[in-house]
TIMI-2910 file (N, C-alpha, C, CB; in pm, 1 decimal, decimal comma, always signed):
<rs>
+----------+----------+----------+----------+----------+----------+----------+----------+----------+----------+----------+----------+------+
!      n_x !      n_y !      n_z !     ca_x !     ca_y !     ca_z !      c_x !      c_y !      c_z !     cb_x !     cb_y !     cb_z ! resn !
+----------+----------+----------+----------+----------+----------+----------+----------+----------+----------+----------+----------+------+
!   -715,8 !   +448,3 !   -682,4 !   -593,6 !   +523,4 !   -664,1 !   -508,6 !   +515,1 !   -791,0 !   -515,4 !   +471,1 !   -541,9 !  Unk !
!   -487,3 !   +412,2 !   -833,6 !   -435,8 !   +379,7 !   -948,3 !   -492,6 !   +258,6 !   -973,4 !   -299,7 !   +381,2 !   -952,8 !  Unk !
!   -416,1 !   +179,1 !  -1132,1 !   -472,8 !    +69,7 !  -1201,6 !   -408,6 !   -100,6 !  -1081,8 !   -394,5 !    +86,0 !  -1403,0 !  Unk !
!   -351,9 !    -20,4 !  -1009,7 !   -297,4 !   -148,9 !   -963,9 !   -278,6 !   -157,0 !   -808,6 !   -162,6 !   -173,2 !  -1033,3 !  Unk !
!   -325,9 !    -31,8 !   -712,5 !   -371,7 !    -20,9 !   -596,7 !   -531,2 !    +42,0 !   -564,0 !   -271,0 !    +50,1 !   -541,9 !  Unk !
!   -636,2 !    -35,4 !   -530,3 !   -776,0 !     +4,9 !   -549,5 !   -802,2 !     +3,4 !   -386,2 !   -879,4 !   -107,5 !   -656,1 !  Unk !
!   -892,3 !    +77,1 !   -363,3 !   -995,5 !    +61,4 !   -239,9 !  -1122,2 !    +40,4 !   -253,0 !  -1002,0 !   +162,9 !   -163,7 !  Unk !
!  -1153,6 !    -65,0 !   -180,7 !  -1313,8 !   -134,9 !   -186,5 !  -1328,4 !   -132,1 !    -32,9 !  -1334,4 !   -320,0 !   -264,1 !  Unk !
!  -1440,9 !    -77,2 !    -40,2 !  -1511,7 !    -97,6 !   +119,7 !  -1528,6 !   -262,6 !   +161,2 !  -1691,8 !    -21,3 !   +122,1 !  Unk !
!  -1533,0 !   -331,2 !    +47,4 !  -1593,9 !   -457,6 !    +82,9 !  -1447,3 !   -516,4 !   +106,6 !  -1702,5 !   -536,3 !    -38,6 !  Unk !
!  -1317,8 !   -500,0 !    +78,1 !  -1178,6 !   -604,4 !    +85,5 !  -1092,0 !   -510,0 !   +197,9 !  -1073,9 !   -627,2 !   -100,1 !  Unk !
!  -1083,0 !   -577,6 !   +293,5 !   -971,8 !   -497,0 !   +398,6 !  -1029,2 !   -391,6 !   +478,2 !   -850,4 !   -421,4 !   +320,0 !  Unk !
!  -1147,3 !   -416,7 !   +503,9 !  -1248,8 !   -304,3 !   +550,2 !  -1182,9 !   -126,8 !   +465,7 !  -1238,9 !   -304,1 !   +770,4 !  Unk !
!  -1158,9 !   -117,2 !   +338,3 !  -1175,6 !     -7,7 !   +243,9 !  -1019,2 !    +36,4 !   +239,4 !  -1291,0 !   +117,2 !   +296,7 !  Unk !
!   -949,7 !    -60,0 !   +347,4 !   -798,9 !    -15,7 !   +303,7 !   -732,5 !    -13,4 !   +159,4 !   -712,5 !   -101,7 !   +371,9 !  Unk !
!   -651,5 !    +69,8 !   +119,7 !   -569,8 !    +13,8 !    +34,9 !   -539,5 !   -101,3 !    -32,5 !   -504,8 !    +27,2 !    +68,1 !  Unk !
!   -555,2 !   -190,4 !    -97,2 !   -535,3 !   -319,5 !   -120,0 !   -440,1 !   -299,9 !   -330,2 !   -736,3 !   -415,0 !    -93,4 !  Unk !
!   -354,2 !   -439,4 !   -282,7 !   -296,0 !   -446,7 !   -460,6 !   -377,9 !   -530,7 !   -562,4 !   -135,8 !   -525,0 !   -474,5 !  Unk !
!   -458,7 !   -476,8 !   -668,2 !   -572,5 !   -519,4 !   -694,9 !   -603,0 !   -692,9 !   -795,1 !   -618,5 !   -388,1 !   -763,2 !  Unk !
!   -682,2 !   -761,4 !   -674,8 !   -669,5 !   -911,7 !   -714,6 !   -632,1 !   -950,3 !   -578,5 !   -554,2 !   -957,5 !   -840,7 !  Unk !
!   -609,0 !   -907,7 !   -506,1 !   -536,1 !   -945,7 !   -334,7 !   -601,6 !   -898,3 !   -232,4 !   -389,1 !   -884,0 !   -298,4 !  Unk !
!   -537,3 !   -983,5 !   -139,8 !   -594,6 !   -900,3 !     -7,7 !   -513,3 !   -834,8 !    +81,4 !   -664,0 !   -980,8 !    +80,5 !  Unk !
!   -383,7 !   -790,6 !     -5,0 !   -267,3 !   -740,7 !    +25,4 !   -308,8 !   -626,2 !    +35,9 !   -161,6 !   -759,9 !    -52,7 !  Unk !
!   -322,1 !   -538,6 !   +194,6 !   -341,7 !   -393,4 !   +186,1 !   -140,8 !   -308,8 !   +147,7 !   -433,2 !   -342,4 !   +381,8 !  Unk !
!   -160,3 !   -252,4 !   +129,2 !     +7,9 !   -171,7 !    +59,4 !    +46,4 !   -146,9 !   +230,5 !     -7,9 !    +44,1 !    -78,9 !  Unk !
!    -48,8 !    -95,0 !   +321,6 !    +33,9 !   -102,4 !   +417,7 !    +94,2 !   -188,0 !   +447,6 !     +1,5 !    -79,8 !   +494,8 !  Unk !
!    +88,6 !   -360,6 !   +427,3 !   +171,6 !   -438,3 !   +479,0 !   +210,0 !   -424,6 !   +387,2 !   +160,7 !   -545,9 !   +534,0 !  Unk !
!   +266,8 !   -369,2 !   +271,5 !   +378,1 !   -389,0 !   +148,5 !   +495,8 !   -256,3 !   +186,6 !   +287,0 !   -362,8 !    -41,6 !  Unk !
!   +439,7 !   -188,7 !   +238,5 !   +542,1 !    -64,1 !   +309,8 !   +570,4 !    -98,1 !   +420,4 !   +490,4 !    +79,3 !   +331,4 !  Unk !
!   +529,8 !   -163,2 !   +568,3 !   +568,9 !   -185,0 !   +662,9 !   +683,1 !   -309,9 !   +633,5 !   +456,8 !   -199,5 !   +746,5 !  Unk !
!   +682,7 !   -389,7 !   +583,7 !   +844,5 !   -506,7 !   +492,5 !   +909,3 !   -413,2 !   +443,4 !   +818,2 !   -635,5 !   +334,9 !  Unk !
!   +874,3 !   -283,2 !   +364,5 !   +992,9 !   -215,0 !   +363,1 !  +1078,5 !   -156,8 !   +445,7 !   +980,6 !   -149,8 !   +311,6 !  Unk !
!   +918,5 !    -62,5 !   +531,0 !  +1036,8 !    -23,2 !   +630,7 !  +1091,4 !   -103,8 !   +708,5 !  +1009,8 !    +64,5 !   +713,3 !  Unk !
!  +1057,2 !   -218,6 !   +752,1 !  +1152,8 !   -293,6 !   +819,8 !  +1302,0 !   -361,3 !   +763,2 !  +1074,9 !   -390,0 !   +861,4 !  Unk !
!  +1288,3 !   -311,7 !   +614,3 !  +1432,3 !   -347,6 !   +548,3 !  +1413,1 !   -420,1 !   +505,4 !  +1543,4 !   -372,3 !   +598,7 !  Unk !
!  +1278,6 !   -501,4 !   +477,6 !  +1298,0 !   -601,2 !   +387,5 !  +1304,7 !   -541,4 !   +217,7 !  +1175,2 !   -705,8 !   +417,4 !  Unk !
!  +1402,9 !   -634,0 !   +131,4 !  +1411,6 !   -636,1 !    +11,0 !  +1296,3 !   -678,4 !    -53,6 !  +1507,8 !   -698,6 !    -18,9 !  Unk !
!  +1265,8 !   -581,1 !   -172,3 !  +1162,7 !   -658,0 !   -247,6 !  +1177,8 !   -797,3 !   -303,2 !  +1132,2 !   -586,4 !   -350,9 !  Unk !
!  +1304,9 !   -894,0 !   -319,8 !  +1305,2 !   -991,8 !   -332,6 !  +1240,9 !  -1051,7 !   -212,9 !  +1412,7 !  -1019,5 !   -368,0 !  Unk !
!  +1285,9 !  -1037,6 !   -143,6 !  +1178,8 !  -1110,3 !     -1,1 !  +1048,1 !  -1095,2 !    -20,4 !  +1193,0 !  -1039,3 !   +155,1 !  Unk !
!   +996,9 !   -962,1 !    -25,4 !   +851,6 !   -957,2 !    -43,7 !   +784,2 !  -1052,1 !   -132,0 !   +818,2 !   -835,6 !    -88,6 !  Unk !
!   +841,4 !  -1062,9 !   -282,4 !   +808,0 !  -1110,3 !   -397,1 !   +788,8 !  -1258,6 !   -320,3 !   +919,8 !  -1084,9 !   -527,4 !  Unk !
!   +866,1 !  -1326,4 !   -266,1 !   +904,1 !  -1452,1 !   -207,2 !   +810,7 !  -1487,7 !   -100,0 !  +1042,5 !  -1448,6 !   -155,4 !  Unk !
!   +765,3 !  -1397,1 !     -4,2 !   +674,6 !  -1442,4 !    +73,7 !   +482,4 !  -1424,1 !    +46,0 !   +727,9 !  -1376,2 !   +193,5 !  Unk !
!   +504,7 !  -1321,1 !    -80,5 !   +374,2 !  -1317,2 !   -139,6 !   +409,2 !  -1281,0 !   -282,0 !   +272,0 !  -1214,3 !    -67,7 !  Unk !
!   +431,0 !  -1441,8 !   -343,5 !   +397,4 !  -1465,5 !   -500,0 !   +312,4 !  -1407,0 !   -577,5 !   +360,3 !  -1573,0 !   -523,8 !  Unk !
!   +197,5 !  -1388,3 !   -513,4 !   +109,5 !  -1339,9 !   -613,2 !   +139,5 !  -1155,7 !   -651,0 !    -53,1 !  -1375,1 !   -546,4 !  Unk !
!   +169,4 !  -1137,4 !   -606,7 !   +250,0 !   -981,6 !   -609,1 !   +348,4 !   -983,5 !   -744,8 !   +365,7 !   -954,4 !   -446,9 !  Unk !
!   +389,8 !   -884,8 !   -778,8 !   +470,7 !   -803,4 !   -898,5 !   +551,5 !   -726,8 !   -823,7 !   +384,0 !   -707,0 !  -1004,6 !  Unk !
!   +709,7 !   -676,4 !   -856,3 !   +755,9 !   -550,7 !   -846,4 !   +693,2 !   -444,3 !   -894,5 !   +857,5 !   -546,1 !   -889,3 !  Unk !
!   +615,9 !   -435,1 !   -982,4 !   +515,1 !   -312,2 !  -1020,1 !   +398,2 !   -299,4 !   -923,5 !   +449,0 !   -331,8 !  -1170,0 !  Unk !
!   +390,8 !   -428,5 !   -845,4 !   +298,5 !   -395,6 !   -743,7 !   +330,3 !   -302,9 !   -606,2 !   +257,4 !   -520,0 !   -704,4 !  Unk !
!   +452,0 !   -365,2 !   -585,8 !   +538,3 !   -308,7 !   -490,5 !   +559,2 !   -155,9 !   -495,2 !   +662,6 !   -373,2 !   -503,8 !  Unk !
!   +604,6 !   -116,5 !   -634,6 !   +580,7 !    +39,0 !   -682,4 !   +494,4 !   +109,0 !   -715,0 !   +623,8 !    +70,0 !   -760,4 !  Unk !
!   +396,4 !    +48,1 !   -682,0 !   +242,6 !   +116,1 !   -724,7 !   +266,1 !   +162,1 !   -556,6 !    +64,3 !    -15,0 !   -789,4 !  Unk !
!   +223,4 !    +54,6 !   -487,0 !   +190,5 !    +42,8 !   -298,4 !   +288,0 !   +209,9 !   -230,6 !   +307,2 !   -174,5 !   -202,7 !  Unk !
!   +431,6 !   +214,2 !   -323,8 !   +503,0 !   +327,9 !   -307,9 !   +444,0 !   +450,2 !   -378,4 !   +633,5 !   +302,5 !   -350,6 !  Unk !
!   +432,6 !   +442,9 !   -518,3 !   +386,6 !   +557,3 !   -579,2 !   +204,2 !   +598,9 !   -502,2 !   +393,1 !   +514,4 !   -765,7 !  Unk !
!   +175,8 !   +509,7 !   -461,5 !    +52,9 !   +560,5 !   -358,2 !    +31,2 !   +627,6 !   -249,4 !     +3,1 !   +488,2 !   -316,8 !  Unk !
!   +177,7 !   +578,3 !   -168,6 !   +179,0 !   +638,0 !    -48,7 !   +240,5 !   +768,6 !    -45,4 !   +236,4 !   +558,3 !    +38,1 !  Unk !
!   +350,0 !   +780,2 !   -162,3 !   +414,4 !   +941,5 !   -202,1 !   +284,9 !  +1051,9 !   -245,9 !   +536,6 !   +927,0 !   -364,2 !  Unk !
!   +169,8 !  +1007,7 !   -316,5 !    +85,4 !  +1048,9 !   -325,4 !    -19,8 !  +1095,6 !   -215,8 !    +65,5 !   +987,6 !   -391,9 !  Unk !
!     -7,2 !  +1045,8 !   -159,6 !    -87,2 !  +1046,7 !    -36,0 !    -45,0 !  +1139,3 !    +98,3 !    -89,5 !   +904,1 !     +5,1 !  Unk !
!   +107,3 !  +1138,0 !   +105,9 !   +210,3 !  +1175,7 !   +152,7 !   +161,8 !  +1362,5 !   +118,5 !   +353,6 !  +1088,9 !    +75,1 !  Unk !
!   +172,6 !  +1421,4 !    -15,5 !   +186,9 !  +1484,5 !    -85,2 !    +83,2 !  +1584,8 !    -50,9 !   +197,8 !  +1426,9 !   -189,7 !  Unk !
!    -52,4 !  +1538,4 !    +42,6 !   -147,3 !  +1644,6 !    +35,9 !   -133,0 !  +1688,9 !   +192,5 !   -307,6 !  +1594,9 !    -19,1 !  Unk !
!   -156,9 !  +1807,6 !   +239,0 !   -138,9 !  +1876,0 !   +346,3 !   -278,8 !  +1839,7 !   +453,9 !   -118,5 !  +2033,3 !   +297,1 !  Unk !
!   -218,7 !  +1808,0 !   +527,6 !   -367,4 !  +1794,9 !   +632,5 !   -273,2 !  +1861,9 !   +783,9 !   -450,2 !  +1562,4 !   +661,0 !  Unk !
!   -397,8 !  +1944,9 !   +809,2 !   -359,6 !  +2017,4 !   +940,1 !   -485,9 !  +1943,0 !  +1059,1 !   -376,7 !  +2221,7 !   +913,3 !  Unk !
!   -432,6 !  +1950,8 !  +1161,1 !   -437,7 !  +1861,8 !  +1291,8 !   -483,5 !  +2008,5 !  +1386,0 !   -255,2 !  +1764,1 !  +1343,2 !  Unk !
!   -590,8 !  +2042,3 !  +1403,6 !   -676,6 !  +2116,4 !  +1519,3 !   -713,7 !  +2082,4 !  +1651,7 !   -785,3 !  +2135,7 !  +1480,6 !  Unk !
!   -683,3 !  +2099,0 !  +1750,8 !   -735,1 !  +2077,6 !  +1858,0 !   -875,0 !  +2119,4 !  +1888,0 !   -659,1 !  +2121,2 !  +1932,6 !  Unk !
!   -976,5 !  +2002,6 !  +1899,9 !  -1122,7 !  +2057,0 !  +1929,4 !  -1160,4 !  +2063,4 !  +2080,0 !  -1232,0 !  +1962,6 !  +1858,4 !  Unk !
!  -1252,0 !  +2142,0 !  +2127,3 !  -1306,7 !  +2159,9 !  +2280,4 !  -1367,9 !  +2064,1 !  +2340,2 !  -1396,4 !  +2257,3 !  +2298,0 !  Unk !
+----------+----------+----------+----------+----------+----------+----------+----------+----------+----------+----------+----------+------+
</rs>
């Protein structure tokens, strides 16, 4: 996805992950939306960066960004 959010089939069964971790970005967006501050984040998982944190975002705006339509099948 980028240099600093990768997907491997083999880490997180192919989720999202911040690369070197087993941090999928969804749990780096779900602390957000729950309001946590990235100082908190940083604090409860050290091994993380604020550039990690903004990658996990600039991924999901990306992702966000492509259109998928939802069909009802028979």
């Amino acid at each position: 996805m980028n240099e600093r959010i990768i997907i491997d089939p083999n880490i997180c069964n192919g989720q999202p992950t911040v690369r070197g971790t087993r941090i999928t970005a969804q749990t780096i967006l779900e602390f957000l939306a729950a309001g946590d501050s990235t100082e908190n984040i940083l604090r409860e998982y050290p091994a993380l960066t604020r550039d990690d944190i903004l990658a996990c975002l600039a991924s999901s705006s990306r992702l966000l960004a492509h259109r998928l339509t939802f069909a009802r099948m028979a």
